[in-house]
C-alpha atoms as one frame of an Amber mdcrd trajectory, in Angstrom:
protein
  57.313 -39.114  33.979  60.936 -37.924  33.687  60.999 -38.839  30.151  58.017
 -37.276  29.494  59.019 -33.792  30.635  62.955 -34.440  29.411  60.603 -34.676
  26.071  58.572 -31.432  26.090  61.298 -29.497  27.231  63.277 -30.449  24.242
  61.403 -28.973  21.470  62.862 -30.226  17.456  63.651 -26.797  16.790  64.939
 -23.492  17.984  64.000 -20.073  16.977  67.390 -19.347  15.704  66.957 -21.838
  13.427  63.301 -20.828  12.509  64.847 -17.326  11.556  67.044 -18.668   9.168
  64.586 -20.725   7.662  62.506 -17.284   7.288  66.228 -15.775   5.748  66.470
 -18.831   3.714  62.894 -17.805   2.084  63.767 -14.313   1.537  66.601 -15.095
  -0.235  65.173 -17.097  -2.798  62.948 -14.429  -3.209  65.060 -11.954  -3.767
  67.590 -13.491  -5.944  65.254 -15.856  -8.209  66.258 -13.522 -11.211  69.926
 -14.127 -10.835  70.004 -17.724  -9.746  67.031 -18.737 -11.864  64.563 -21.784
 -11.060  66.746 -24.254 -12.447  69.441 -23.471  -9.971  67.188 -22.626  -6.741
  64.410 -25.092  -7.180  66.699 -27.847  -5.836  67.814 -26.102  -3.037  64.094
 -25.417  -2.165  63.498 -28.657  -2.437  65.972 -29.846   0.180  65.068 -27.418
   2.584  61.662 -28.371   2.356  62.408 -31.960   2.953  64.583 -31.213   5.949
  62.191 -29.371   7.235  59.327 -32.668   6.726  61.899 -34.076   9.674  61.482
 -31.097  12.157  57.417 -31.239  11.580  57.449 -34.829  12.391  59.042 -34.111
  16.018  57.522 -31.518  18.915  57.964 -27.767  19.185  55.888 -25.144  21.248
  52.813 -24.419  19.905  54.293 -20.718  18.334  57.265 -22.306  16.489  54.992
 -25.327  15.185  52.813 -22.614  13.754  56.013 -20.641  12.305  57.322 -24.275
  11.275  54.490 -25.246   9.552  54.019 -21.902   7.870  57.998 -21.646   6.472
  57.253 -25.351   5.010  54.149 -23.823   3.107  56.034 -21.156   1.329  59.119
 -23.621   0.530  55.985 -25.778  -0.812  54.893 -22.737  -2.809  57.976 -21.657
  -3.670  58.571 -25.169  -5.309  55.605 -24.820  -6.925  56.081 -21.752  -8.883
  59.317 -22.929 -10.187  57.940 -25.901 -11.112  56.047 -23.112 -13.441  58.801
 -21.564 -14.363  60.135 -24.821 -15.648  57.184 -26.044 -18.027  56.791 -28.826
 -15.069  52.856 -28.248 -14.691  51.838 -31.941 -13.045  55.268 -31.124 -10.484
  54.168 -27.494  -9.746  50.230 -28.605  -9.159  51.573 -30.947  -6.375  53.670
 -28.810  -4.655  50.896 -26.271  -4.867  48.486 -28.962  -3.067  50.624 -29.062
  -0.265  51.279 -25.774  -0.141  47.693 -25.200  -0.168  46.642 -27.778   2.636
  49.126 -26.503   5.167  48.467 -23.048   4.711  44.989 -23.578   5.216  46.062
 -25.550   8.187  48.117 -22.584   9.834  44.774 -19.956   8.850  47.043 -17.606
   7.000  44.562 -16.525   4.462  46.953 -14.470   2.221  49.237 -17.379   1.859
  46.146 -19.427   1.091  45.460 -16.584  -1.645  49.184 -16.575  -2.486  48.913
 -20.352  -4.117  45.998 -19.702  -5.308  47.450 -17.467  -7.903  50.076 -19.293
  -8.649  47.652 -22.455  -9.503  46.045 -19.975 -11.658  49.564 -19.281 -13.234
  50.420 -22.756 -13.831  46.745 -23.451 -15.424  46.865 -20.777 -17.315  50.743
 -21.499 -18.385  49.096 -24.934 -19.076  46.868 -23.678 -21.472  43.572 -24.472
 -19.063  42.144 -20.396 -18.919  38.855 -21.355 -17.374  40.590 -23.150 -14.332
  43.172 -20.164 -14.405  40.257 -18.015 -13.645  38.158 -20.308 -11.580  41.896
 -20.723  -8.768  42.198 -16.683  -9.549  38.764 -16.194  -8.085  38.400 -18.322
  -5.704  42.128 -17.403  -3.996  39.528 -14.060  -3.701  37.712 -15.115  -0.899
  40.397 -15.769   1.220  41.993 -12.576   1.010  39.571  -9.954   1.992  40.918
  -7.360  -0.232  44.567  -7.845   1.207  47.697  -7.609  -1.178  47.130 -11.039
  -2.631  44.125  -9.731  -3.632  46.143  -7.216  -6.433  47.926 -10.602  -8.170
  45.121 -12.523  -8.084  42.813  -9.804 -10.046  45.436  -8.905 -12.389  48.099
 -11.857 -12.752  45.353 -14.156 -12.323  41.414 -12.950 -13.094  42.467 -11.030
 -15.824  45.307 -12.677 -18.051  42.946 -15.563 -17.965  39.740 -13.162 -19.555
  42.080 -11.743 -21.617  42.623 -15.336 -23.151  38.889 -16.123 -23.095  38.193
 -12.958 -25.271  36.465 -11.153 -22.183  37.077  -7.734 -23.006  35.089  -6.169
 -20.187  35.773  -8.198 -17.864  39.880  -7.866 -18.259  38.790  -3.790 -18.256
  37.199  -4.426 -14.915  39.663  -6.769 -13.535  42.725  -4.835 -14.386  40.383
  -1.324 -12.620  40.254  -3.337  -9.371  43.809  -4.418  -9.525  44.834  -0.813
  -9.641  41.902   0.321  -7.320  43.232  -2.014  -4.786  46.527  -0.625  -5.147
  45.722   2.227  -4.174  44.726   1.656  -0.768  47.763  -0.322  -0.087  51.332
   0.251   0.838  53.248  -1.250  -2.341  56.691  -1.686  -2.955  58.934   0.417
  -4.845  60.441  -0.494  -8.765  59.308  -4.110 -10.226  58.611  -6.216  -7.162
  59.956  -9.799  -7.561  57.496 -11.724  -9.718  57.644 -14.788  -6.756  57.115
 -12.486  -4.266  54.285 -13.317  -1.164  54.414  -9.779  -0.818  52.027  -7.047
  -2.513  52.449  -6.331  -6.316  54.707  -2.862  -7.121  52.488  -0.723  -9.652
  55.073  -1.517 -12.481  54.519  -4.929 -12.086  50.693  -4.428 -12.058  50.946
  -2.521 -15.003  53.109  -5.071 -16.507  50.488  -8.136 -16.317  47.751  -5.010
 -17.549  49.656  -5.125 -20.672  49.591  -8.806 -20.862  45.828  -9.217 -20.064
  45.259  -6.698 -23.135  47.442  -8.682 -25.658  44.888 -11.266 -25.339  41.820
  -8.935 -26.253  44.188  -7.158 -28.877  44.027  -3.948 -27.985  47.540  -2.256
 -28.696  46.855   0.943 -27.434  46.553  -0.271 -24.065  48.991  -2.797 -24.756
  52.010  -0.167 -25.036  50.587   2.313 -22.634  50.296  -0.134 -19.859  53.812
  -1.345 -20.849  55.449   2.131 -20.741  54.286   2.489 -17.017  55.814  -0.405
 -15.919  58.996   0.431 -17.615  59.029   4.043 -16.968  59.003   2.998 -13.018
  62.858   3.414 -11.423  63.938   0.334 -10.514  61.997  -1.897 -13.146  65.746
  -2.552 -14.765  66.391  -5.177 -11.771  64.318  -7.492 -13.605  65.643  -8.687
 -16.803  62.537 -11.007 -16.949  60.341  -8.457 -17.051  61.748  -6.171 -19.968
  61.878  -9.359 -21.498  58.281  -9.893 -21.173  57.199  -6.449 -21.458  59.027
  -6.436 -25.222  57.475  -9.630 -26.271  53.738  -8.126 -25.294  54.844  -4.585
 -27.700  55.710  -6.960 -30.532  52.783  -9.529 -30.242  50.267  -6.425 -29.960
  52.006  -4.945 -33.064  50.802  -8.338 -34.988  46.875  -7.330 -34.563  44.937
  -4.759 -35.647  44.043  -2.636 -38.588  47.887  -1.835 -39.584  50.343  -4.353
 -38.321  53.721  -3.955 -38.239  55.130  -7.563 -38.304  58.739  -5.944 -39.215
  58.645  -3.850 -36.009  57.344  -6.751 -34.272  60.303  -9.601 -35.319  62.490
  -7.421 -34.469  61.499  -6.451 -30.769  61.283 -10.489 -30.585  64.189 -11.446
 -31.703  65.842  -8.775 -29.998  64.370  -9.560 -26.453  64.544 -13.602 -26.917
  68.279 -13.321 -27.587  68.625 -11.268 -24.523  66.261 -13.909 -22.295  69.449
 -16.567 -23.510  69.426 -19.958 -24.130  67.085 -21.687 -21.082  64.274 -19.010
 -20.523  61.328 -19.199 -18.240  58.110 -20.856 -19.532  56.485 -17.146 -19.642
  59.191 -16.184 -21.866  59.754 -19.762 -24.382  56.153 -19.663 -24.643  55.592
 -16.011 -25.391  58.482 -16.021 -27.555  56.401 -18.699 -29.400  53.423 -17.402
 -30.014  54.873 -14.174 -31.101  56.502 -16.413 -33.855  52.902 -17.888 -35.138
  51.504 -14.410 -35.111  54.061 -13.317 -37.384  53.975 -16.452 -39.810  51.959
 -15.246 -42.444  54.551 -12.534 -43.377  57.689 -15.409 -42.931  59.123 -13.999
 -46.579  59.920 -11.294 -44.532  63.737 -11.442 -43.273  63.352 -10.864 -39.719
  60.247 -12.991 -39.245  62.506 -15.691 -40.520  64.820 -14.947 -38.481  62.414
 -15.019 -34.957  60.908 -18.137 -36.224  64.184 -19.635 -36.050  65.448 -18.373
 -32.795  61.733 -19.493 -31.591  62.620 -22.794 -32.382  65.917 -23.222 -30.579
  63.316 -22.608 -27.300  61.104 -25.370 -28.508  63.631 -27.990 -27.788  65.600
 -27.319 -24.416  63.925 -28.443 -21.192  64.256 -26.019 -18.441
């Protein structure tokens, strides 16, 4: 019987330790931008598997519950890096997990939270109607909280906007802001890995995206100078980077394109996103160089095929 209660009174892990593993998170969070996924994903890793150990000894029932939570978002935090680096089948298994434990701990919004980021890898993958089927679905478990913003407009209506669904990305991208409304966001362009609630100029960001797709330019630009007329959106290189490549692909479409205009805003932002880019970015960067293909005699459409193509090759 000694043993026993020399056993419970010796919980795996202390809530010192549980509060760095919360730091830990925050970090990543907060400096994914500067570090990149390349550089943090392994980290993550580790501290996930570390972590694996603690589960598999005894802790009160409050830290097992914090435990078990922190080792969902290092899951999910995995997972969207694995996005970030073109990994899909990686990023869907970390998601899994991330998923299953989550759902194990009841914490709906994290349950919500990789949700949307299986929609992002499926619709990164190229699959829209699963990207919208994980978008909705990580709906019901949110109940109108801050997940609920992503999953509408990162999520519901990126994937519409790929499907040709021009009322429904109208609709999804109203909720997205409707919801915002009623909720406390943060200030500038919120960190795009964030479990937090969307800032408006990264809602208005993924508007602009979700438009591209139903090629409407007009929205297109004005959703795109919101989110960069927000103070605070210049922390996020990504972003601008983004934001540029959505001007010059909507500049492709239309009655009057301006391919010109367009190469040039691409070549200019893809020479700023450097040599290893996101996925987001090597894949917008190359779709923004077939829209611009018919008019290749021109000299800067020759010139963003070819900068297109040193993205093609790397692995990131």
């Amino acid at each position: 019987m000694g043993f026993r209660l020399r056993y419970f009174s010796a919980p795996s892990v202390h809530t010192s330790f549980l509060d760095y593993l919360d730091s830990f998170v925050d970090d990543c969070i907060e400096s994914y931008e500067t570090r990149g996924p390349a550089a943090l994903m392994p980290l993550v890793v580790r501290q996930r598997k570390a972590v694996q150990t603690l589960i598999e000894g005894w802790q009160l029932p409050r830290q097992r519950h914090r435990l078990l939570r922190v080792a969902a978002r290092l899951s999910g935090l995995a997972g969207y890096m694995a996005v970030n680096l073109g990994d899909f089948l990686l990023a869907r298994a970390h998601c899994t997990e991330a998923f299953t434990i989550a759902v194990a701990v009841e914490d709906g919004d994290l349950v919500a939270w990789v949700r949307a980021t299986e929609s992002l890898c499926a619709y990164y993958a190229g699959d829209y109607r699963l990207a919208l089927e994980r978008a909705r679905d990580g709906q019901t478990y949110t109940a109108g909280g801050p997940q609920a913003i992503r999953l509408a407009v990162n999520g519901e209506a990126r994937a519409l906007g790929q499907l040709g669904d021009r009322e429904g990305v109208r609709e999804a991208v109203g909720r997205a802001f409707d919801l915002a409304e009623r909720a406390e966001l943060p200030a500038g362009m919120s960190p795009c890995i964030s479990f937090g609630a969307y800032s408006l100029a990264r809602i208005a960001a993924n508007a602009a995206t979700a438009h591209v797709g139903t090629g409407e330019t007009a929205l297109v630009q004005s959703y795109a100078q919101t989110a960069t007329d927000t103070p605070g959106t210049e922390r996020s290189p990504w972003s601008h980077v983004l934001i540029a490549l959505d001007i010059a692909t909507a500049l492709t479409t239309g009655d009057d394109p301006d391919p010109e205009h367009s190469a040039t805003l691409g070549v200019e932002a893809l020479t700023r996103a450097g040599n290893q880019p996101i996925e987001s970015i090597r894949q917008r960067g190359q779709e923004l160089a077939r829209r611009t293909a018919p008019w290749r005699s021109l000299p800067t459409v020759a010139e963003l095929a070819e900068v297109s193509r040193t993205l093609a090759g790397g692995s990131w």
